[in-house]
One Martini backbone bead per residue (centre of mass of N, CA, C, O) as a GRO file, in nm:
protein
   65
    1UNK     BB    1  12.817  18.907  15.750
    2UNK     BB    2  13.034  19.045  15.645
    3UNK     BB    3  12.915  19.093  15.348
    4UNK     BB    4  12.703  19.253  15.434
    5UNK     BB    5  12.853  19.490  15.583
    6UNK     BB    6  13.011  19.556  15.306
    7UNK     BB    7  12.761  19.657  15.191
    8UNK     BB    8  12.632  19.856  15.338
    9UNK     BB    9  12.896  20.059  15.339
   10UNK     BB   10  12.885  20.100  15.066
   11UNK     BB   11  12.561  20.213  15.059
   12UNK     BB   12  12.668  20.446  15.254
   13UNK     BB   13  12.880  20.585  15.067
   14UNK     BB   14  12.659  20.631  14.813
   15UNK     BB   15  12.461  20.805  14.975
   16UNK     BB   16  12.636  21.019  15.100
   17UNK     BB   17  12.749  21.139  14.819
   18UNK     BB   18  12.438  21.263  14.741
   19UNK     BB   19  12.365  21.415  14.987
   20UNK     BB   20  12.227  21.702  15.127
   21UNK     BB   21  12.148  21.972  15.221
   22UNK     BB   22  11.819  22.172  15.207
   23UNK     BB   23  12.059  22.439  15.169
   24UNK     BB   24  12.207  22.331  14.948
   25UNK     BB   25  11.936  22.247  14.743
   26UNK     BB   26  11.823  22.492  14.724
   27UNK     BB   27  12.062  22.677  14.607
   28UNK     BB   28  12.120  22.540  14.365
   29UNK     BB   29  11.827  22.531  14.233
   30UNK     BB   30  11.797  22.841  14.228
   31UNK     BB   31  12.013  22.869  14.053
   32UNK     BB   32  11.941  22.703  13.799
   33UNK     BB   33  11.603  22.815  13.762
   34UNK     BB   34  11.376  22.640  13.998
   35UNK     BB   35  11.116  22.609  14.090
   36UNK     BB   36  10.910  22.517  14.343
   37UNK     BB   37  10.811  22.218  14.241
   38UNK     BB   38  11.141  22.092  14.210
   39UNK     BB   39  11.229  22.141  14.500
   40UNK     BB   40  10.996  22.001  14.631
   41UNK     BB   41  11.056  21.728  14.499
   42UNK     BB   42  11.385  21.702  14.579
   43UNK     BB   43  11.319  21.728  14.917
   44UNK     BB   44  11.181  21.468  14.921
   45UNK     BB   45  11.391  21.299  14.821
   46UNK     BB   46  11.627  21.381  15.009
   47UNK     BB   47  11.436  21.257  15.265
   48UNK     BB   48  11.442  20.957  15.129
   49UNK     BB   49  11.740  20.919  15.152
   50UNK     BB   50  11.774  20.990  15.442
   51UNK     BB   51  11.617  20.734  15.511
   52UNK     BB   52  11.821  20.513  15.430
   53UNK     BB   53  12.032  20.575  15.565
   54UNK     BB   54  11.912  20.536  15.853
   55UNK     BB   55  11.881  20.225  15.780
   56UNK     BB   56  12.210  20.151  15.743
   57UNK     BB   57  12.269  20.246  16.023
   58UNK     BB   58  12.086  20.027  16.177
   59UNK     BB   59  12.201  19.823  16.080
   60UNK     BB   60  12.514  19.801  16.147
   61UNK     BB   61  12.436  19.858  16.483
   62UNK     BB   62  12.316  19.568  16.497
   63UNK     BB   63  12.577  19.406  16.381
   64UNK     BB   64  12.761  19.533  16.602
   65UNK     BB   65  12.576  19.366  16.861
   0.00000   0.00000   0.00000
């Protein structure tokens, strides 16, 4: 169980350290001189991004109880 629960932390900082709001990836890929086609592509990825990492975090509290 330790070995896991080190995993799983460790995959939520890594998967936070990738995550932005998607009001700082649209300004980001806006200043960039993306698409709206590339926009909303990025904000898909970064909600399913947002999915995982939600589901680190359910693994996380399900092993700490």
């Amino acid at each position: 169980m330790r070995e896991i629960r080190k995993q799983l932390l460790q995959a939520q900082r890594d998967l936070q350290s990738r995550y932005e709001t998607p009001h700082e990836l649209i300004e980001r890929l806006r200043v960039e001189g993306k698409s709206m086609k590339e926009i909303e592509k990025a904000l898909f990825e970064m909600n399913r991004l947002k999915g995982v990492c939600d589901s680190v975090e359910t693994a996380l509290r399900i092993l700490e109880s």
